[in-house]
C-alpha positions as CSV (number, residue, x, y, z in Angstrom):
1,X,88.7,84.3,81.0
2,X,88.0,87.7,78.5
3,X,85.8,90.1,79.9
4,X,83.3,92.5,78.2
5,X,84.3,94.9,81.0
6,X,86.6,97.6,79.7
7,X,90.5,96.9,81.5
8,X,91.0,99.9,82.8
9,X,90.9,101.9,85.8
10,X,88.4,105.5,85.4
11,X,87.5,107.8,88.1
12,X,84.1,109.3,87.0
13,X,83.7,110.9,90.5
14,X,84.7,111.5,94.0
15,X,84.8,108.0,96.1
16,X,82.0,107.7,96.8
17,X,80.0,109.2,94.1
18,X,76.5,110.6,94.7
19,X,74.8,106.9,93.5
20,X,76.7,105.0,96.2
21,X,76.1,107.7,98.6
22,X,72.3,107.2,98.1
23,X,72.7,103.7,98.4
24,X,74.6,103.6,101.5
25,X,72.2,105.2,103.4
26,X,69.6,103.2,102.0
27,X,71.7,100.4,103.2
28,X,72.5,101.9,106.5
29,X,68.7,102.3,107.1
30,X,67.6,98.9,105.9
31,X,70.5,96.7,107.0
32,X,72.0,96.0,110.2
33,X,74.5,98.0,111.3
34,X,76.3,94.5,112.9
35,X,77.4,94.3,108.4
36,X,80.0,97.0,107.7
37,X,81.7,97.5,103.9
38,X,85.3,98.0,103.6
39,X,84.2,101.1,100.6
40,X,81.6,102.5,100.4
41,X,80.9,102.0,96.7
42,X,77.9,99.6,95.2
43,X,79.2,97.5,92.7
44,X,77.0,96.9,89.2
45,X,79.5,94.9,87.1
46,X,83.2,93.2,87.5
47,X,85.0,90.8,85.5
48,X,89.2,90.3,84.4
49,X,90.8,92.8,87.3
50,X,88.1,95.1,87.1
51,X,85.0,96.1,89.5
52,X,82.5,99.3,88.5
53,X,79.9,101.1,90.7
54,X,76.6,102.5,90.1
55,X,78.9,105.9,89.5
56,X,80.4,104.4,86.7
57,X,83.9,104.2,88.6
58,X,86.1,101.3,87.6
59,X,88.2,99.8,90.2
60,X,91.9,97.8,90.2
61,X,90.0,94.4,91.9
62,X,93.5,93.4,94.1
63,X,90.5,91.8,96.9
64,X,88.5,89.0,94.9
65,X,85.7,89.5,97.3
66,X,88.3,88.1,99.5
67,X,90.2,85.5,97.7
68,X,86.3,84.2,96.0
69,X,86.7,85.1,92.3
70,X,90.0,83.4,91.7
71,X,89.4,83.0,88.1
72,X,87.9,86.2,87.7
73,X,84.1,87.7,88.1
74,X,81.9,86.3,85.7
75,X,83.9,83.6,84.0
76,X,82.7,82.4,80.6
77,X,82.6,78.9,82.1
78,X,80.9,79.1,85.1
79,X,78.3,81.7,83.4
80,X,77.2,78.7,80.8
81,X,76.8,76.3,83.7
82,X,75.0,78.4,85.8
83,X,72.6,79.0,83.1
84,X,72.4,75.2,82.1
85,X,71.8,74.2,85.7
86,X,69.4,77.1,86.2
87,X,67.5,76.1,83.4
88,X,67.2,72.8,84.4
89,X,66.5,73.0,88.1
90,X,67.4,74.9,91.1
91,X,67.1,72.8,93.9
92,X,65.7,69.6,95.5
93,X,68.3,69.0,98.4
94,X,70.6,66.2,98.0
95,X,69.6,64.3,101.0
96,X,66.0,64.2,99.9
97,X,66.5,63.4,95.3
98,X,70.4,63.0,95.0
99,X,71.6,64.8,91.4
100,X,74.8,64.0,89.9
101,X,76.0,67.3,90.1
102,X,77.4,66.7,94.0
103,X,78.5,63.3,93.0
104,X,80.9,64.7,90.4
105,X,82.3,67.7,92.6
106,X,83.1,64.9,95.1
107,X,84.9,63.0,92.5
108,X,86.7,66.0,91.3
109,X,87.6,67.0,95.1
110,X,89.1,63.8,95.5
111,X,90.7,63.6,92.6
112,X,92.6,66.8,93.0
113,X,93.0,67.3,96.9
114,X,96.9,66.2,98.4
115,X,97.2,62.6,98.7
116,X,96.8,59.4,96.4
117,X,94.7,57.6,99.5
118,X,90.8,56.7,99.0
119,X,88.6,59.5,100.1
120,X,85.5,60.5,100.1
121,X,83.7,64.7,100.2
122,X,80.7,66.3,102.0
123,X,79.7,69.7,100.5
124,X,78.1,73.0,102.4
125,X,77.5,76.2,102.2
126,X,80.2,78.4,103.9
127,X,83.7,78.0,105.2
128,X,82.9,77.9,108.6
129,X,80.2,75.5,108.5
130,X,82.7,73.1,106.6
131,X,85.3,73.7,109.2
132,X,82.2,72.9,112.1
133,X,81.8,69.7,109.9
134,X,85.3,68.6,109.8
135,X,85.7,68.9,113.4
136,X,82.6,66.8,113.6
137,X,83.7,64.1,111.5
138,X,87.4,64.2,113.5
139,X,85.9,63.6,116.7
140,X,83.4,60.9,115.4
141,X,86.1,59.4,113.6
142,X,88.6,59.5,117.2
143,X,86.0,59.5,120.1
144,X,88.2,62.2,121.3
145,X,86.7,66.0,121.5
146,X,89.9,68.4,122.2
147,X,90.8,70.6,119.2
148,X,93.9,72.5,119.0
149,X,94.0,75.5,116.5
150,X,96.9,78.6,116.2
151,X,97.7,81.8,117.0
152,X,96.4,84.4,114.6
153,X,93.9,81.9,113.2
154,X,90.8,82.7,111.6
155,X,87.8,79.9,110.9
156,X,84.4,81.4,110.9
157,X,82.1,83.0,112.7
158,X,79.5,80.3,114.0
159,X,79.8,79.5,117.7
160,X,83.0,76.6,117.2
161,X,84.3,78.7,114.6
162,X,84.4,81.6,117.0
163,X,86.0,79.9,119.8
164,X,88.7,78.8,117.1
165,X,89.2,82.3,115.8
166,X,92.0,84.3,117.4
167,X,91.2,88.2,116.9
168,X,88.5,89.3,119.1
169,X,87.3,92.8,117.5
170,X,85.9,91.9,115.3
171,X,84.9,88.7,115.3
172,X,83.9,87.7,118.5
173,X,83.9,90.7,121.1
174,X,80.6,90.3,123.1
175,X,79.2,87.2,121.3
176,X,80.4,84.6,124.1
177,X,80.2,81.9,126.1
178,X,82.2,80.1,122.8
179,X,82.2,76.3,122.4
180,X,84.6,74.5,125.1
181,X,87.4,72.0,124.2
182,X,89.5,74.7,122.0
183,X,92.8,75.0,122.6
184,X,95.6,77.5,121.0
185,X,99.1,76.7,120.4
186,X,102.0,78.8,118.9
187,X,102.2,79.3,115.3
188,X,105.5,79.7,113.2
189,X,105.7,83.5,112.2
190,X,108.6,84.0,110.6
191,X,108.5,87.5,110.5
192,X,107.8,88.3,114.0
193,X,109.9,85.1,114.9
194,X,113.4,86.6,114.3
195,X,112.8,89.5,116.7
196,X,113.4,86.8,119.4
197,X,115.9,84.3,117.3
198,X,116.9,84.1,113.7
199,X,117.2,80.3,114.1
200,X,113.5,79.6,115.6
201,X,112.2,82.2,112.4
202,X,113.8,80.2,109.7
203,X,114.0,76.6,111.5
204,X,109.9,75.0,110.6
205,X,110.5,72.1,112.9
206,X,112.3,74.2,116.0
207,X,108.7,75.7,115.7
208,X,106.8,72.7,115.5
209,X,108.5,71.1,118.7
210,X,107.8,74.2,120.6
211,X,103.8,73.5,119.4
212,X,104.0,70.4,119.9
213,X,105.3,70.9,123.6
214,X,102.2,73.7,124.2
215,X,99.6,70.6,122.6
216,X,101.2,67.8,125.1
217,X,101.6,69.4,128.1
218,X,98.0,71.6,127.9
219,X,96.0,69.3,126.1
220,X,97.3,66.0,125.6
221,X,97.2,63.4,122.5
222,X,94.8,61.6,124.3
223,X,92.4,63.8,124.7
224,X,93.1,65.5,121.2
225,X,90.5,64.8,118.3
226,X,92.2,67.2,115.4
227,X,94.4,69.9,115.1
228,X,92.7,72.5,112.4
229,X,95.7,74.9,110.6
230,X,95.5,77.1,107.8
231,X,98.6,76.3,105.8
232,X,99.0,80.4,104.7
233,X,96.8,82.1,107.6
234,X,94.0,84.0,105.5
235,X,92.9,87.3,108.3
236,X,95.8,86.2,111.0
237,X,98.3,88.0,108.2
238,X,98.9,85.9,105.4
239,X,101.7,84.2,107.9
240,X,103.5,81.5,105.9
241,X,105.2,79.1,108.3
242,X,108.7,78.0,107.8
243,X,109.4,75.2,105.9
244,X,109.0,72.1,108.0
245,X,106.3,73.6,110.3
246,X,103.3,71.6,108.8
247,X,105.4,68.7,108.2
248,X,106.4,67.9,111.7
249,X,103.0,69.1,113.0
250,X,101.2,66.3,110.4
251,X,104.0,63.8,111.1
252,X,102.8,64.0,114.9
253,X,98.9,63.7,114.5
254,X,100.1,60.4,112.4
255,X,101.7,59.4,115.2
256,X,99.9,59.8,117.5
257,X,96.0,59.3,116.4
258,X,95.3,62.7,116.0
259,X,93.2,64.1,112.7
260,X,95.0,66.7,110.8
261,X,92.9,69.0,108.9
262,X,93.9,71.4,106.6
263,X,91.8,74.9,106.9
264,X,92.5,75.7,103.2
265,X,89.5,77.9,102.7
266,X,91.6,80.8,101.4
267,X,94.5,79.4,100.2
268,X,92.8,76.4,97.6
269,X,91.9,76.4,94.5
270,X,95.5,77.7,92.2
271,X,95.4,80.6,95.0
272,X,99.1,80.3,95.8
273,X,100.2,79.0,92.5
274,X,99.3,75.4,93.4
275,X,95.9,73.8,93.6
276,X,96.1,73.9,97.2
277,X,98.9,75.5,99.5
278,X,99.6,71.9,101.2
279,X,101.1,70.8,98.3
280,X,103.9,73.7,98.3
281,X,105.6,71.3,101.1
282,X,104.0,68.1,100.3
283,X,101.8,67.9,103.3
284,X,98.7,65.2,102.9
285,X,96.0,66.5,105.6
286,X,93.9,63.6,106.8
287,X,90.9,66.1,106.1
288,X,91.2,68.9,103.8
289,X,88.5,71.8,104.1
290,X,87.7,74.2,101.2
291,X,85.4,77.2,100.5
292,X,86.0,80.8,98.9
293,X,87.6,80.4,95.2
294,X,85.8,76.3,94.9
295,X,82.5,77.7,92.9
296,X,83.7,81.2,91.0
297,X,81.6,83.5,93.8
298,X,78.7,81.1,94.0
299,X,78.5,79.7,97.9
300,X,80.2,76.2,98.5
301,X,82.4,74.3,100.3
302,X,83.0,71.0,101.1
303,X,85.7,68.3,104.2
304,X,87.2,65.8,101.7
305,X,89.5,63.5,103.9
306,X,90.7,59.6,104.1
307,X,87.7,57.2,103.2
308,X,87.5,56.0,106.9
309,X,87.7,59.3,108.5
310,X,84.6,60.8,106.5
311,X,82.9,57.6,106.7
312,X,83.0,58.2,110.5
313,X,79.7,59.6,110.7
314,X,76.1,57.6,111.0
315,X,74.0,58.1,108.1
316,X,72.4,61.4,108.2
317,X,75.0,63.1,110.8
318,X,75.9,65.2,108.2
319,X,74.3,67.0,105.5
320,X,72.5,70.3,105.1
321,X,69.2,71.9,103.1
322,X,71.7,74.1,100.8
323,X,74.6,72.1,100.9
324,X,76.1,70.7,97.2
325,X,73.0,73.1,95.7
326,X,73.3,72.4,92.1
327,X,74.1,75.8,90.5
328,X,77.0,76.1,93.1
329,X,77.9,72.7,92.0
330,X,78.1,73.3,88.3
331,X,79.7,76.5,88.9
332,X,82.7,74.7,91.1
333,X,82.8,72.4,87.9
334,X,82.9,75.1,85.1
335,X,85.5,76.9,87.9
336,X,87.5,73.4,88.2
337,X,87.6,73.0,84.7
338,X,88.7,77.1,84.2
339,X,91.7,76.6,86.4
340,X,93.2,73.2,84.5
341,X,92.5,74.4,81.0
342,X,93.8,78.2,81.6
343,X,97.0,77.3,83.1
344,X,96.1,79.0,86.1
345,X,98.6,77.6,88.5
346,X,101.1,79.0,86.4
347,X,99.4,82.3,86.2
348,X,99.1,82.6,90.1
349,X,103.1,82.2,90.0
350,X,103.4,85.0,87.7
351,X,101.5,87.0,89.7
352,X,103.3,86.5,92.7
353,X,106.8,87.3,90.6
354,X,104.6,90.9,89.2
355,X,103.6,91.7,92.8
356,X,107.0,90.6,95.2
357,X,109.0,92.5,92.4
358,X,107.0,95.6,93.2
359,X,106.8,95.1,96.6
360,X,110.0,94.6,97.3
361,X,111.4,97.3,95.6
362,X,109.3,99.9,97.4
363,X,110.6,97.8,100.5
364,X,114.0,98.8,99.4
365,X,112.9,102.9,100.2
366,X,110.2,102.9,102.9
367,X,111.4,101.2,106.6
368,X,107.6,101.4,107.3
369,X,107.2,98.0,105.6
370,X,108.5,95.5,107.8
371,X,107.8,92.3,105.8
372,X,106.6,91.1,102.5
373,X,105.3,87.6,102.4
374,X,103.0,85.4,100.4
375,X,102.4,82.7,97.7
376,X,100.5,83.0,94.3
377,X,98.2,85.4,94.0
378,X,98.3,86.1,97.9
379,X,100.8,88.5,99.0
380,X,100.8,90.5,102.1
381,X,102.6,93.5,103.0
382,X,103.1,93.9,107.1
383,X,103.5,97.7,108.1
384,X,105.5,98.8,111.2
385,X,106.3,102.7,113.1
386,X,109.2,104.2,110.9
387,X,112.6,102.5,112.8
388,X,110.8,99.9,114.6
389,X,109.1,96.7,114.5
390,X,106.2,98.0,116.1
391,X,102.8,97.3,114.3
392,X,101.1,100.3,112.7
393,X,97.1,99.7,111.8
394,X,96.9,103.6,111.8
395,X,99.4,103.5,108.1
396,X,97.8,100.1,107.1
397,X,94.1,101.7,107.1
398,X,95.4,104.8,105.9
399,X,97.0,103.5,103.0
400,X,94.1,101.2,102.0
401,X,91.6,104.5,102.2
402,X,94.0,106.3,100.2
403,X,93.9,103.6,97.5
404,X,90.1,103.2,97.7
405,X,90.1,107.1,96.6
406,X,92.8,106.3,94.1
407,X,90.8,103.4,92.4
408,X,92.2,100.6,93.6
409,X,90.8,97.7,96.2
410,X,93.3,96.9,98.6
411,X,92.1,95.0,102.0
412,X,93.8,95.1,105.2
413,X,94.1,92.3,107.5
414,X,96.2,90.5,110.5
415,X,95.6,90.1,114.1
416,X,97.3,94.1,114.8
417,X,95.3,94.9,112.1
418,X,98.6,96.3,110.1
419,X,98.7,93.5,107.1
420,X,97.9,94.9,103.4
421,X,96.8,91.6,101.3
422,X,96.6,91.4,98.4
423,X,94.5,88.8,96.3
424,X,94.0,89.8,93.0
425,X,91.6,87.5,90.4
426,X,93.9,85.2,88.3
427,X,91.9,86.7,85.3
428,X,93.6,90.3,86.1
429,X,96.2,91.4,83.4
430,X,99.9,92.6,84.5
431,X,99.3,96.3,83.5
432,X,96.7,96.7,85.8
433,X,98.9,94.9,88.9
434,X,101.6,97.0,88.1
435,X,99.9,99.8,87.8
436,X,98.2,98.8,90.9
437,X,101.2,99.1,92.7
438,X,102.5,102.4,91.3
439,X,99.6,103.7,92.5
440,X,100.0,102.2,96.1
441,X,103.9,103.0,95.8
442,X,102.5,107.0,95.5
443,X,100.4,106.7,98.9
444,X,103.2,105.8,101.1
445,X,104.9,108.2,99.5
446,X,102.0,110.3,100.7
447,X,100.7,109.0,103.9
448,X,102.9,110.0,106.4
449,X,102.9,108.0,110.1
């Protein structure tokens, strides 16, 4: 995963620099203002743990264009492939000349998703439009339409995937009437659990029964086509249930008809330190969705689920003009084949050791941080008031600006908008995380609530 891109972070000028500042009001002319930037810096090069501007700035990348460059910007691999398929051809859309591009990402998807079953893959575009797709196939597949998601979920922002998010600024303040037949139940939050009781915080299937209750009493498995979960929640917080959560909650789709899909968008692809965060419990969804880290930054995602589930579907109910394109597709090989031959499940668990041993010793001298949480290479840090458990989103977006002007990348997140995350490429070395987090230790130390 070596990168021509000098490791190191450099400060040529003030954040932003007069080069980004042009841009950005070029950009604020030209595009809508609906599409806001977390900085305010244009990027012209990024590979290993390292993103430059148009200033010549060089940035600690601890963001992964939101958990999308897994193995790193730029990847020897996927570069190659790209060019090959490029080379080659672009496009001709699977449903009209099939290539065997798709063909082999499905067999790869299969091959490595939870489960030893017969399944079978559809590829897209975007996360949210294979979450859209997934729900499609469940209620095909059931002949039932209700769908139950969580509290603090995130899935998209088409129309379904709206009505399944939970946070409404920013997502999906003024953009209603949302699809109906979306239901919420209560997630296991560990964290925010054990204000209430220390047993129902550490006890997964305590949790689970009280979901389970919400589901059969509001919805009904009768009525219910597929419960949709993200194993880690991605923008709810990085929330990891507690252990036995998804196992009960999976045990009772089985049990009673119901599909169980696996919203592993964020979470897939070596992100927690195993190809997909599922398998940290031994959980087999019935569908498994994927998106983000699949194609090293190209746009692609795909539902792999049981054989008879995605077989639900008449001919031609699902498909799309982009989806499988054939660079993303060689790119999610090259990135497939990046990930077993690096060792990069491994390397996502050192990363989590390097970050949790950072962040827990500044946990140690600053009350402020209430929790510290995570798998892998995605680790979140939840911030309350000084003394309390109340949430603080003023500290979190301090802290992240301060950082910004520091040099480092650093994205905020959660449904009180007072989560840190962290999601560093798997290509980044441990000098530039740790010195990642000395630099974050020295804005708390400076940001005062």
């Amino acid at each position: 995963m070596a990168s021509s891109l000098e490791q190191r972070r450099h400060l040529a000028t003030e954040i932003p620099g007069p080069r980004s500042t042009e841009l950005m009001a070029r950009k604020n002319s030209a595009v809508a203002s609906g599409i806001g930037v977390t900085m305010p810096v244009f990027a012209v090069e990024a590979g290993g743990g390292i993103v430059q501007d148009v200033d010549g700035n060089s940035f600690i990348d601890l963001g992964s264009g939101i958990a999308v460059t897994t193995i790193g910007n730029s990847a020897p691999r996927v570069v190659e492939a790209v060019r090959q398929q490029v080379e080659a051809f672009t496009h001709t859309c699977f449903m009209i000349t099939p290539y065997e591009g798709y063909v082999a990402v499905a067999e790869a998807l299969n091959r490595l998703t939870p489960g030893d079953h017969e399944k079978k893959s559809a590829l897209f575009n975007s996360g949210a439009e294979a979450v859209e797709n997934a729900i499609k196939i469940a209620r095909a597949h059931t002949g039932k339409q209700a769908v139950v998601v969580f509290d603090h979920a995130y899935h998209g922002r088409t129309n379904l995937t709206m009505a399944m998010t939970a946070k409404s600024m920013p997502y999906k303040s003024g953009f209603g009437p949302f699809a109906p037949e979306v239901y919420r139940a209560p997630l296991s939050y560990p964290y925010r659990d054990a204000l209430l009781s220390k047993e129902g915080a550490v006890d997964g299937e305590l949790a689970a029964r009280r979901a389970i209750d919400v589901i059969e009493k509001q919805v009904g498995a009768g009525n219910l086509a597929a419960i949709v979960i993200e194993p880690i929640q991605g923008e709810g917080g990085f929330i990891v249930p507690a252990d036995g959560f998804l196992p009960a909650l999976s045990a009772w789709c089985t049990a009673n008809g119901v599909v169980f899909v696996a919203d592993e968008v964020q979470t897939g692809f070596a992100r927690t330190g195993a190809m997909f965060a599922c398998d940290h419990e031994g959980v087999v969804p019935d569908l498994i969705v994927t998106a983000k880290g699949i194609a090293g930054g190209l746009p692609l995602s795909a539902v792999t689920g049981r054989a008879e589930i995605m077989d639900a579907s008449h001919v031609s109910g699902l498909g799309g003009t982009y989806g499988g394109n054939p660079i993303a597709c060689a790119a999610a090989l090259a990135t497939i084949e990046t990930i077993e031959a690096e060792g990069l499940l491994e390397r996502a668990q050192e990363v989590e050791r390097v970050l949790l041993d950072g962040l827990h010793r500044l946990q140690a001298d600053d009350d402020r941080i209430g929790d510290v949480r995570g798998r892998g290479a995605m680790i979140a840090v939840e911030l309350v008031r000084s003394g309390t458990d109340e949430p603080d989103a003023d500290l979190a977006r301090a802290v992240a600006a301060s950082a910004h002007r520091a040099g480092v990348i650093v994205l905020t997140c959660g449904t009180y908008g007072n989560v840190l995350r962290l999601l560093p490429p798997l290509a980044i070395s441990n000098e530039l995380l740790i010195e990642g987090l000395d630099i974050l230790t020295r804005t708390f130390s400076e940001v005062q609530s």
